[in-house]
TORKOL-4160 file (C-alpha; in steps of 0.2 Angstrom, whole numbers, padded with zeros to 4 digits, m for minus):
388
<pt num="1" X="m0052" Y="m0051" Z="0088"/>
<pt num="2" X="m0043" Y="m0040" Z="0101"/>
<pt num="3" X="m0047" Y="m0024" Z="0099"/>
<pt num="4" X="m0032" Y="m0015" Z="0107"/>
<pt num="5" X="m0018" Y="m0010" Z="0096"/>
<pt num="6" X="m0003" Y="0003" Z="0096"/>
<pt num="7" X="m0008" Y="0011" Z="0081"/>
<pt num="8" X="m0024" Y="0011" Z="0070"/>
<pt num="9" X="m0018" Y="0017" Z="0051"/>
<pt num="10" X="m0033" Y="0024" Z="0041"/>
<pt num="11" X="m0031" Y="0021" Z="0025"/>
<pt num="12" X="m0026" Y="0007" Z="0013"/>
<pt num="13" X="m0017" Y="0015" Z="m0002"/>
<pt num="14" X="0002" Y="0017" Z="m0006"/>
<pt num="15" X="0004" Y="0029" Z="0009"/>
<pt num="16" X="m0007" Y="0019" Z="0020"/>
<pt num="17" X="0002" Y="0004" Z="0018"/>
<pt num="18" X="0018" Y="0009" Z="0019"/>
<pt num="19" X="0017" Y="0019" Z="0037"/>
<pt num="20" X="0008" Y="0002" Z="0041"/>
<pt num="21" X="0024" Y="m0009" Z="0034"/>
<pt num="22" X="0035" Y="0000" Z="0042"/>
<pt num="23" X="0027" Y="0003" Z="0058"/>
<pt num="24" X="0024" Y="m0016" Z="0056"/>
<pt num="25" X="0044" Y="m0018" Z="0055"/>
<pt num="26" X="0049" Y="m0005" Z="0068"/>
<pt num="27" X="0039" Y="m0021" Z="0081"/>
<pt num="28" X="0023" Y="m0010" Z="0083"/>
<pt num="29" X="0002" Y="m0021" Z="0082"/>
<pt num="30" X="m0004" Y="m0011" Z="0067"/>
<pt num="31" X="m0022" Y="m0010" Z="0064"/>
<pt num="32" X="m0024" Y="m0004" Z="0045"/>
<pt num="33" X="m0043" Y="0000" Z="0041"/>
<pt num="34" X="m0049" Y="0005" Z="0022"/>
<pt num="35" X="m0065" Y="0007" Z="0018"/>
<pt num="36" X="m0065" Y="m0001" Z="0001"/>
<pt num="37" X="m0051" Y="m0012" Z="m0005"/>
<pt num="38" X="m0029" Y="m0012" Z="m0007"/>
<pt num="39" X="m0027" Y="0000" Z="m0021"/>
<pt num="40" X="m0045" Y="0009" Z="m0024"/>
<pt num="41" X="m0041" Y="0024" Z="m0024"/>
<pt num="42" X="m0028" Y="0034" Z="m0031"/>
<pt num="43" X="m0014" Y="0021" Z="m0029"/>
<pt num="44" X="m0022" Y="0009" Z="m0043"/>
<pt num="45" X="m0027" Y="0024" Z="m0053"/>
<pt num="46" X="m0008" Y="0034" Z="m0057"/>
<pt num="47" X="0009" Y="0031" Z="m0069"/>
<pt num="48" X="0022" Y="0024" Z="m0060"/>
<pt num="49" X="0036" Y="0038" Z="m0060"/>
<pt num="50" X="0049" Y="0037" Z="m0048"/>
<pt num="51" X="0062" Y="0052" Z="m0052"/>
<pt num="52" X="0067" Y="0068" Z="m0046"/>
<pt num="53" X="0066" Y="0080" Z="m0060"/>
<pt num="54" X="0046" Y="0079" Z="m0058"/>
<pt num="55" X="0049" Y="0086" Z="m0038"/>
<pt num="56" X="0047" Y="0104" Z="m0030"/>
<pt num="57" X="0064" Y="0110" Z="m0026"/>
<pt num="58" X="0070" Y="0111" Z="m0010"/>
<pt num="59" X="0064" Y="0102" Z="0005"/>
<pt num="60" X="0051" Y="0092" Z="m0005"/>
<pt num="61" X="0065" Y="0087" Z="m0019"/>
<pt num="62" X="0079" Y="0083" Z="m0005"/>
<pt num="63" X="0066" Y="0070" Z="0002"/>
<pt num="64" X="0062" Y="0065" Z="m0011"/>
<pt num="65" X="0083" Y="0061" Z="m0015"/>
<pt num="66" X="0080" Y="0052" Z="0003"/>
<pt num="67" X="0064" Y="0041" Z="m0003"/>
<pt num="68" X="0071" Y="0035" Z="m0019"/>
<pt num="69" X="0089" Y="0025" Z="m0010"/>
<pt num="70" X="0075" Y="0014" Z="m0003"/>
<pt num="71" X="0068" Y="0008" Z="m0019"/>
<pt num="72" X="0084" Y="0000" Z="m0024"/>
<pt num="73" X="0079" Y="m0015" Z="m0012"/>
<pt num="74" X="0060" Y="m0014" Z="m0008"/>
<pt num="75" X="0058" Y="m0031" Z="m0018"/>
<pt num="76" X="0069" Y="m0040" Z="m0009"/>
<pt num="77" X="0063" Y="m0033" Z="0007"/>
<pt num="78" X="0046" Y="m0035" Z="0004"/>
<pt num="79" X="0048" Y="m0052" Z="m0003"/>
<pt num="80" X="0039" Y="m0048" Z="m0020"/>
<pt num="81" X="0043" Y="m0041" Z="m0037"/>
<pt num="82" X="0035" Y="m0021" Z="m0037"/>
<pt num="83" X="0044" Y="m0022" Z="m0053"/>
<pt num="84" X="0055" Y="m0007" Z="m0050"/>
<pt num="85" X="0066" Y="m0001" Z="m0064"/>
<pt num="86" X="0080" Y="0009" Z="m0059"/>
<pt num="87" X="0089" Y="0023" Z="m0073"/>
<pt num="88" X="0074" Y="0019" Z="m0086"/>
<pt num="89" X="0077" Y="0040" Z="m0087"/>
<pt num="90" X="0065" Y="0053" Z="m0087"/>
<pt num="91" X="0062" Y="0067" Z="m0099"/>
<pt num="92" X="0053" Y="0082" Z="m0101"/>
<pt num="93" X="0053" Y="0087" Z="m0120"/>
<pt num="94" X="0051" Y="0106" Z="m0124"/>
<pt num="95" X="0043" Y="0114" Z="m0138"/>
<pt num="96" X="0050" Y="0132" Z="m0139"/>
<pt num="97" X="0060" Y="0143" Z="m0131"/>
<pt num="98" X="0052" Y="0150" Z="m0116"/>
<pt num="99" X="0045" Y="0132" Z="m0108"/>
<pt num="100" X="0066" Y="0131" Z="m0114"/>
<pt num="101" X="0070" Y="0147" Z="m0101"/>
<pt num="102" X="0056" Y="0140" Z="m0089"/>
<pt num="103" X="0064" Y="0125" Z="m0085"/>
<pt num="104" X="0080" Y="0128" Z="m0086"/>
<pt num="105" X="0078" Y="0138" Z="m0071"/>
<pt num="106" X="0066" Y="0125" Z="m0063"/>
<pt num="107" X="0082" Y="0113" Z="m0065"/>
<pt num="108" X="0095" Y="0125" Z="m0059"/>
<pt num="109" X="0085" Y="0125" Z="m0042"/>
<pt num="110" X="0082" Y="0106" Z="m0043"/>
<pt num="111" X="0102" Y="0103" Z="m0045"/>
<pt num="112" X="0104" Y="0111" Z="m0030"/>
<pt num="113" X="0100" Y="0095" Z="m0019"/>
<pt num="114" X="0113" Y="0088" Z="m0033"/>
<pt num="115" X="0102" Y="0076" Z="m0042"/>
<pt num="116" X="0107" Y="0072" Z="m0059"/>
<pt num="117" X="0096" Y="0083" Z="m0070"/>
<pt num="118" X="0101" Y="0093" Z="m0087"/>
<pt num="119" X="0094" Y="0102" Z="m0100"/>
<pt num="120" X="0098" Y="0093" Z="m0118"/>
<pt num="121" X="0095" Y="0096" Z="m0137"/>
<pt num="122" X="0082" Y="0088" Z="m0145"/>
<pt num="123" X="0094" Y="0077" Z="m0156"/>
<pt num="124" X="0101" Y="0070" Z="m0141"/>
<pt num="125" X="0084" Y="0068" Z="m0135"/>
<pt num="126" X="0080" Y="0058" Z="m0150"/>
<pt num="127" X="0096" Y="0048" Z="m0148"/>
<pt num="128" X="0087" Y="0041" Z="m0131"/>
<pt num="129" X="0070" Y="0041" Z="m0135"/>
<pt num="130" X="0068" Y="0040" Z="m0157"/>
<pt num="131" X="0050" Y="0040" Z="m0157"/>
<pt num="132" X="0049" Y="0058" Z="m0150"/>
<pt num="133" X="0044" Y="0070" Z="m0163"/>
<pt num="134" X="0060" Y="0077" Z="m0170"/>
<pt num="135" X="0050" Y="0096" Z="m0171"/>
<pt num="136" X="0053" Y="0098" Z="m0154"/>
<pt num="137" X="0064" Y="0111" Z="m0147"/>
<pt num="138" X="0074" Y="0101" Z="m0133"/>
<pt num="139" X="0071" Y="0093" Z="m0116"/>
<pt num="140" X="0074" Y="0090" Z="m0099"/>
<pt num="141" X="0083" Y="0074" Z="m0095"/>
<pt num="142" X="0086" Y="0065" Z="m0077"/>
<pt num="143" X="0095" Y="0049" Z="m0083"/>
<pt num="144" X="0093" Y="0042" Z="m0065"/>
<pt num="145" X="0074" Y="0041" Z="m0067"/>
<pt num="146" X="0065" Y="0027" Z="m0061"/>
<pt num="147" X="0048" Y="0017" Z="m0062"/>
<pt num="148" X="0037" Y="0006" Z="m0054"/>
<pt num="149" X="0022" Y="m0006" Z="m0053"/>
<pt num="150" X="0011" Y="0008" Z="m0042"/>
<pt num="151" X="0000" Y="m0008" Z="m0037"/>
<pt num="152" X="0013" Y="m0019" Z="m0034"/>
<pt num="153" X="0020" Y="m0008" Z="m0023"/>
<pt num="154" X="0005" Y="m0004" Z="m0012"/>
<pt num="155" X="0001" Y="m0025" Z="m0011"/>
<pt num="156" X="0020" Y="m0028" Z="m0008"/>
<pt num="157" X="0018" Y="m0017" Z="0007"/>
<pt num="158" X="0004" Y="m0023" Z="0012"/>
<pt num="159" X="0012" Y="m0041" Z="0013"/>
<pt num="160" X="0025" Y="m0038" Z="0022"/>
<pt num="161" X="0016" Y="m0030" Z="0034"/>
<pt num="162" X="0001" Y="m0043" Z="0036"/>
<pt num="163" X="0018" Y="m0053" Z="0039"/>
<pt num="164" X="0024" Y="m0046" Z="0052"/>
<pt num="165" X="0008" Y="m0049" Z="0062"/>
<pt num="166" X="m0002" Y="m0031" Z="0054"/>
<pt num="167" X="m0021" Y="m0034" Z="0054"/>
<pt num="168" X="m0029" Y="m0027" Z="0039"/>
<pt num="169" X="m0047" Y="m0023" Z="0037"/>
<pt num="170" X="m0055" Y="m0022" Z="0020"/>
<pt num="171" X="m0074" Y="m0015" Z="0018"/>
<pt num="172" X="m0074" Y="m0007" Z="0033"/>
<pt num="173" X="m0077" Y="0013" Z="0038"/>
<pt num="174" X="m0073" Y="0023" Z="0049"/>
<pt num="175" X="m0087" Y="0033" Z="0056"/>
<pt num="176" X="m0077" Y="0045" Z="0071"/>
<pt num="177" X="m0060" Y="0044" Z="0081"/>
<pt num="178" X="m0065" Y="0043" Z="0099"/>
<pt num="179" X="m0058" Y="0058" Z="0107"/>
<pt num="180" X="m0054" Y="0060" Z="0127"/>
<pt num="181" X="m0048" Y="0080" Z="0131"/>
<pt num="182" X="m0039" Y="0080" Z="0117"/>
<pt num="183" X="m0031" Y="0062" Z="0117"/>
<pt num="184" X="m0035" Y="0050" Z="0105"/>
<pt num="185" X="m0041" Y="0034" Z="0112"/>
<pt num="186" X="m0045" Y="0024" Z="0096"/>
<pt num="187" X="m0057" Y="0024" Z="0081"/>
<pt num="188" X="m0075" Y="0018" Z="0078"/>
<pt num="189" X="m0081" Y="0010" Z="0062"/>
<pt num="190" X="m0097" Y="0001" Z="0055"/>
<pt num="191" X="m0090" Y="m0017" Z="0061"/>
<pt num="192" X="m0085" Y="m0009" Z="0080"/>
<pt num="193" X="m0075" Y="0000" Z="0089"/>
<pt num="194" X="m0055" Y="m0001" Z="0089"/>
<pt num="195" X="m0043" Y="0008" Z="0102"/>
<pt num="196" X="m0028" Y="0015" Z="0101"/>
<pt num="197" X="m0016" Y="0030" Z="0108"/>
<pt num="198" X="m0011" Y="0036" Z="0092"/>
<pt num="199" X="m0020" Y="0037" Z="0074"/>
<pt num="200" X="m0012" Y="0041" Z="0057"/>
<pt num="201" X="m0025" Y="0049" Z="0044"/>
<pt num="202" X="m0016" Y="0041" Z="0029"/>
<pt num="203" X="m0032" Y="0044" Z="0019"/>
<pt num="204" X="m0026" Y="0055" Z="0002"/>
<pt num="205" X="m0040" Y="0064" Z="m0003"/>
<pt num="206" X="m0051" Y="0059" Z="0007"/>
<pt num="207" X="m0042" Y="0067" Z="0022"/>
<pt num="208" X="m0051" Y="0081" Z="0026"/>
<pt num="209" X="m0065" Y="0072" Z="0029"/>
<pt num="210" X="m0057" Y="0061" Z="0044"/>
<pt num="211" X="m0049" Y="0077" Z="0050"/>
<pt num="212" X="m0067" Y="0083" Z="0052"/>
<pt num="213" X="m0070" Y="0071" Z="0065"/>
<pt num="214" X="m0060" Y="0078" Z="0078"/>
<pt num="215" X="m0063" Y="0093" Z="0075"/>
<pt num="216" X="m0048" Y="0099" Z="0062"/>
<pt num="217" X="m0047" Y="0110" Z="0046"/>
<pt num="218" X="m0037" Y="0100" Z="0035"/>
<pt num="219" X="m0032" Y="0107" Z="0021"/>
<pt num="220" X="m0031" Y="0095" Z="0007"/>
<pt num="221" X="m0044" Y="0093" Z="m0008"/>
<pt num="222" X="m0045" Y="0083" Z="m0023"/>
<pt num="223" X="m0038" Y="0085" Z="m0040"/>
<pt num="224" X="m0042" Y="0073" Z="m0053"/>
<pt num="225" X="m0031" Y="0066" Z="m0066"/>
<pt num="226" X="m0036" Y="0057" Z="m0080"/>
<pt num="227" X="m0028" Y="0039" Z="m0089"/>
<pt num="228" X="m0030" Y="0030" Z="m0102"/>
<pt num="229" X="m0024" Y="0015" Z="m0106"/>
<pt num="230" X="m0015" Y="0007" Z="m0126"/>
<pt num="231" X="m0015" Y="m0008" Z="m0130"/>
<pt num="232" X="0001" Y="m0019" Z="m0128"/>
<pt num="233" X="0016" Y="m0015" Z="m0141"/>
<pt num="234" X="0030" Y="m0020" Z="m0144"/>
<pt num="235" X="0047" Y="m0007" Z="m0135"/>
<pt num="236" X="0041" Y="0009" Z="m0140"/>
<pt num="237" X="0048" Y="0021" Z="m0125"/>
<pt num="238" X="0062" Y="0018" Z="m0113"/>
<pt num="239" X="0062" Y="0034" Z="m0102"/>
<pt num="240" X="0044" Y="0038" Z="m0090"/>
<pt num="241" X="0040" Y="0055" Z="m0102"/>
<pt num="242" X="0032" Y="0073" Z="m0097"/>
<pt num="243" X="0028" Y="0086" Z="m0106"/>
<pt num="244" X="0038" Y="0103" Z="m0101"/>
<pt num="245" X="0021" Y="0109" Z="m0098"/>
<pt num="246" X="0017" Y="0097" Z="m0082"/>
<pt num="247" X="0034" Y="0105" Z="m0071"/>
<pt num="248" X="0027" Y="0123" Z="m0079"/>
<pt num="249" X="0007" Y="0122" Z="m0073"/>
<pt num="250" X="0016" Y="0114" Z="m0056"/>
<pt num="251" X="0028" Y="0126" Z="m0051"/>
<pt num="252" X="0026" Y="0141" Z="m0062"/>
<pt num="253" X="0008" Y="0142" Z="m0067"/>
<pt num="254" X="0008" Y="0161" Z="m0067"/>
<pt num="255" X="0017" Y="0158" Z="m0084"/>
<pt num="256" X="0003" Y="0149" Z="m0092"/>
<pt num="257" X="m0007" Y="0160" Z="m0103"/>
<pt num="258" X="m0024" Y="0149" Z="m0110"/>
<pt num="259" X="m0037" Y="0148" Z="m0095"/>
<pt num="260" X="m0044" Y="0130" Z="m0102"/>
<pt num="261" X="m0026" Y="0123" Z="m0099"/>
<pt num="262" X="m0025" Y="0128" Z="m0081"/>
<pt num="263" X="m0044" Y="0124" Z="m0078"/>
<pt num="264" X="m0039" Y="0107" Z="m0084"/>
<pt num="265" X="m0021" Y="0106" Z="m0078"/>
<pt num="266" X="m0019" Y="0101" Z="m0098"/>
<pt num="267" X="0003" Y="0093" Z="m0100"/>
<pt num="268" X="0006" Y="0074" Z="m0105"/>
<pt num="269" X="0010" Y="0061" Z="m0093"/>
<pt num="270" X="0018" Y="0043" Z="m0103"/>
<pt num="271" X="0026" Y="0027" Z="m0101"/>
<pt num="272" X="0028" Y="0010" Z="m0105"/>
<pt num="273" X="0023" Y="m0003" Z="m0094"/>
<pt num="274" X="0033" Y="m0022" Z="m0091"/>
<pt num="275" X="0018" Y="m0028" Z="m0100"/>
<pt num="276" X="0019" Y="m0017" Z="m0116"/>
<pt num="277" X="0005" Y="m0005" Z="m0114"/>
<pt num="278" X="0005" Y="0015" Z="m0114"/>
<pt num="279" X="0000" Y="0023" Z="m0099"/>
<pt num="280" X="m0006" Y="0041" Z="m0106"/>
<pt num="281" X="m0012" Y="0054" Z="m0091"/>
<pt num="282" X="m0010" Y="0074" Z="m0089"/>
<pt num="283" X="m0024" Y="0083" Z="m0083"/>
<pt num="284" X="m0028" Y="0090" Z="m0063"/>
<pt num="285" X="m0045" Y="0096" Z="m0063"/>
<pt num="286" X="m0053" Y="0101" Z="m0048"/>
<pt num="287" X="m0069" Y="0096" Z="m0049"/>
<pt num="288" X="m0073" Y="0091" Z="m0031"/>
<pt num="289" X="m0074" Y="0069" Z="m0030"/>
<pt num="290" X="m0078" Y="0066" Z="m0046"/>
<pt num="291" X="m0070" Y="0053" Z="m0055"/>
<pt num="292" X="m0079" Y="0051" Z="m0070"/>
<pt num="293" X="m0068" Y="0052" Z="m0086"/>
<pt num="294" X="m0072" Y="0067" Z="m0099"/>
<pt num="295" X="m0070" Y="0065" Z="m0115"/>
<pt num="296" X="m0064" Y="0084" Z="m0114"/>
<pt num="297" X="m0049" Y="0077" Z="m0106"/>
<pt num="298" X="m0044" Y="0062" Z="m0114"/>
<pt num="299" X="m0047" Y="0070" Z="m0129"/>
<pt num="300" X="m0033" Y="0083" Z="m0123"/>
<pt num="301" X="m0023" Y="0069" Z="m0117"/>
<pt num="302" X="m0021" Y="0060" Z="m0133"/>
<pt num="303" X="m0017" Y="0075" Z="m0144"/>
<pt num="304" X="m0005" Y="0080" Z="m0132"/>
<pt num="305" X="0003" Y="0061" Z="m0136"/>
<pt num="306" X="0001" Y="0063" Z="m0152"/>
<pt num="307" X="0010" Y="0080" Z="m0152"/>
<pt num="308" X="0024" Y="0074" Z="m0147"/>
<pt num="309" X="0025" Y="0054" Z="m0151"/>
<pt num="310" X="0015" Y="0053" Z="m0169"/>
<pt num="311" X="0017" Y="0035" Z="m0170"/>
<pt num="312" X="0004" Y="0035" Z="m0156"/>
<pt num="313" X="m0012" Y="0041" Z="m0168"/>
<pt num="314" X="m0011" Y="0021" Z="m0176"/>
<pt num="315" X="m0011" Y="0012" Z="m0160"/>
<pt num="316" X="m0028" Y="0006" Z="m0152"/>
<pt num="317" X="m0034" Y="0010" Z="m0133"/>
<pt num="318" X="m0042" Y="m0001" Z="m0122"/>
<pt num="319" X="m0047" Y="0010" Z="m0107"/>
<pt num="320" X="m0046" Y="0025" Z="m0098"/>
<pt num="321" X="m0050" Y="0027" Z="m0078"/>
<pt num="322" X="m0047" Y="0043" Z="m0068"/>
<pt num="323" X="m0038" Y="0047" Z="m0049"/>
<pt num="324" X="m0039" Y="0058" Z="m0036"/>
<pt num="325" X="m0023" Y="0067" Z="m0031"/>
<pt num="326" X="m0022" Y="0074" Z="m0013"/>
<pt num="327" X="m0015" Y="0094" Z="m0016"/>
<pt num="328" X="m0011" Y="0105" Z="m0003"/>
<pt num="329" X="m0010" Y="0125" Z="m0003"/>
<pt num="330" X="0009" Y="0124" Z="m0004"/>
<pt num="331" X="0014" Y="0109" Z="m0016"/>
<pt num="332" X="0021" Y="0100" Z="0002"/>
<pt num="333" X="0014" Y="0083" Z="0011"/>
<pt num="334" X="0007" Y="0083" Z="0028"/>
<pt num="335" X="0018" Y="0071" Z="0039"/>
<pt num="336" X="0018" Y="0072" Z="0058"/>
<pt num="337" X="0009" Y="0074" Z="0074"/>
<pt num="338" X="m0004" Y="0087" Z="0074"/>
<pt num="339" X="m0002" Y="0096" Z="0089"/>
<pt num="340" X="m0021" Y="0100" Z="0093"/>
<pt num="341" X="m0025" Y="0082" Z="0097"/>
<pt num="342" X="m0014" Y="0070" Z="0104"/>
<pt num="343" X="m0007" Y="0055" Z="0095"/>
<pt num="344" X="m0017" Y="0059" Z="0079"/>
<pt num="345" X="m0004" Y="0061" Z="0065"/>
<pt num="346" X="m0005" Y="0065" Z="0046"/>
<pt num="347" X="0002" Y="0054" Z="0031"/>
<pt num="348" X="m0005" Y="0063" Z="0018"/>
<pt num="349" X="m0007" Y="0077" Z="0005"/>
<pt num="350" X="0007" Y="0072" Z="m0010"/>
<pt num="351" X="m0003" Y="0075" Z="m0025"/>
<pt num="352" X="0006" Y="0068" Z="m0040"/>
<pt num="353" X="0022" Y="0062" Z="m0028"/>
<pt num="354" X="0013" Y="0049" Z="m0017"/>
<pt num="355" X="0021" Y="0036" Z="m0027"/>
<pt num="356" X="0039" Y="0042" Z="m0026"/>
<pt num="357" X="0038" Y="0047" Z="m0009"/>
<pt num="358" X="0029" Y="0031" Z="m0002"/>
<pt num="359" X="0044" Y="0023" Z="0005"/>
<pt num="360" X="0053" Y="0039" Z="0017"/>
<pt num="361" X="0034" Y="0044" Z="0023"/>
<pt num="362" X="0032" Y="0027" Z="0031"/>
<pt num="363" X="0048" Y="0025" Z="0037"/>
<pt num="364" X="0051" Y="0042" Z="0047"/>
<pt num="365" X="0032" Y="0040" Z="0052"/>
<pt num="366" X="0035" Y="0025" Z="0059"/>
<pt num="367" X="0051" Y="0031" Z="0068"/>
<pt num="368" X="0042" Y="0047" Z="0075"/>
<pt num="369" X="0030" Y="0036" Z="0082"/>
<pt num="370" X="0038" Y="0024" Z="0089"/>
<pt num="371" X="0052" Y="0033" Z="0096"/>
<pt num="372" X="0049" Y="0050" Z="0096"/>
<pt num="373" X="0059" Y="0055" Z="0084"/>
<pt num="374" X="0063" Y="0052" Z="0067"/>
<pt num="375" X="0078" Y="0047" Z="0057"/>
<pt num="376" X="0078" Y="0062" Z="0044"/>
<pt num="377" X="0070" Y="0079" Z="0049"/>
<pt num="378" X="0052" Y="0081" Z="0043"/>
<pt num="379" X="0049" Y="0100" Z="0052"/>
<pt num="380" X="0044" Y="0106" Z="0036"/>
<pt num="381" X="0031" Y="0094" Z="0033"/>
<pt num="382" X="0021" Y="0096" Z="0049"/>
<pt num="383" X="0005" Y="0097" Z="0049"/>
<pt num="384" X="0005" Y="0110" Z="0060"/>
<pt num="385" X="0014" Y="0126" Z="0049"/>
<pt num="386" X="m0005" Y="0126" Z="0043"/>
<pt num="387" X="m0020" Y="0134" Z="0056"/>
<pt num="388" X="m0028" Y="0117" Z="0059"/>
């Protein structure tokens, strides 16, 4: 195997593969190292949301306007079905007043990128989604909202890539970046040693620890989020479905009140999958790497789901798994050169939007990388606004 490439990309979840894809397209010889298998980690263990009223407003909402234009024809590029479903809708029912108020001025900050998100009653919300419980007080609703396979996705990138000539090495960590005054010149793993100018740490919550080997003080750390899993039914839900509470603890958890619901990030997280299953999450613990499910938390999961679709209390669950989301001190990714080491870069840090933003981070990473300059400006999501 030649060991020389133009760029090594640690990493092999949705971020990693898609800086590898499109690194892959833009003619570069990728390199894609992951120490455990396509999907592991968080990208095999989250919903599959693709919208914008679930995204920081401002600079994080206006690329994340950018990233969903590319979904419309990923499957076609990437030669497989990621089983994308565009205008499915997304909705955040409320239950009283304030989360009402709360939102509302969420969304009149989110409408300023001019994304197609209102504030609706609750009977129109039941005209969309009957099944909610009609107690409710009212909801937010982005009729644009999309969804997709999260796995599908991450192997449909992976594909391509491998296509277009990307080596891909499963199994295999890396145990330092080999570093020359302040250049790097490649990686070394438990199956050898691979060189390279330039390095992208696409590894989500584990990228601290990478940064740690040359010497940088990243600031991202895991939160966990719970799943769990119905068994297939018939149509039951069209729209991917919040609870008001997920964008509150998100952007304006000074508002929240109970000290057990921030500790466990408590809101509700559902859809329905092609196959018929519920996919039921809401919790963001941070409990270091552990991703053991609680029964704290699915407990908290399921009477959130109940709550709000009662229909849910007759059904029957099958399983329940648990993710790590890579969170940052300022809601942002880290994407970009960091400047304390030459030709390392950062794809990581976006939490609960890694799926959504999949596409636009590997695409403008690739373009940085390859021609020194990316195609849509990405200042505010360097690496470097934090003391590395």
């Amino acid at each position: 195997m030649n060991n020389k490439y133009d760029v090594i990309v640690i990493g092999g979840g949705i971020i990693g593969s898609s800086v590898t894809y499109y690194l892959s397209k833009l003619g570069n010889k990728v390199l894609q190292i992951e120490k455990e298998d396509i999907t592991k980690g968080s990208a095999g263990a989250t919903d599959g949301v693709v919208g914008y009223h679930t995204k920081k407003p401002g600079v994080q909402m206006d690329l994340a306007v950018q990233s969903i234009k590319l979904f419309d024809n990923l499957s076609e590029e990437l030669g497989e079905d990621v089983e994308y479903e565009k205008n499915c809708g997304g909705m955040q029912p409320v239950e009283d007043k304030e989360q009402w108020d709360i939102l509302s001025e969420i969304v009149k900050k989110q409408r300023e990128s001019d994304v197609d998100i209102e504030m609706i009653s609750i009977e129109k919300a039941l005209e969309i989604e009957p099944e909610l419980n009609p107690n409710l007080y009212g909801a937010l609703y982005s009729k644009t909202g999309g969804k997709v396979n999260p796995i599908k996705l991450t192997y449909g990138f992976n594909h391509a890539a491998k296509k277009l000539g990307a080596t891909v090495l499963l199994h295999t960590e890396v145990t330092d970046i080999i570093v020359e005054n302040n250049k790097v010149k490649g990686v070394k793993t438990d199956k050898g040693d691979f060189y390279s100018d330039k390095v992208v740490n696409a590894c989500g919550s584990y990228s601290a620890k990478i940064g740690e080997m040359v010497g940088l003080d990243i600031p991202i750390k895991p939160r966990k989020g719970q799943l769990i899993i119905s068994e297939p039914i018939g149509p039951f839900m069209e729209a991917t479905v919040q609870c008001a509470r997920y964008n509150i603890i998100k952007f304006n958890p000074e508002s929240i009140k109970d000290k057990n619901v921030l500790k466990l990030g408590s809101s509700l997280s559902i859809e329905q999958t092609k196959e018929g299953t519920l996919v039921i999450g809401g919790t963001r613990e941070f409990c270091g790497f552990d991703k053991e499910n609680t029964l704290e938390g699915i407990e908290v999961m399921l009477k959130r789901a109940v709550e709000f679709f009662p229909a849910i209390k007759d059904l029957n669950f099958i399983r329940a798994f648990a993710g790590l989301r890579p969170f940052t001190p300022d809601g942002l990714p880290l994407i970009g050169e960091v400047n304390k080491i030459e030709g390392f870069y950062m794809a990581a840090g976006h939490e609960g939007d890694g799926i959504a933003l999949a596409p636009i981070t590997g695409k403008l990473l690739a373009e940085l990388i390859t021609d020194g300059k990316p195609s849509y400006n990405i200042d505010d999501f360097s690496p470097n606004r934090f003391e590395l």
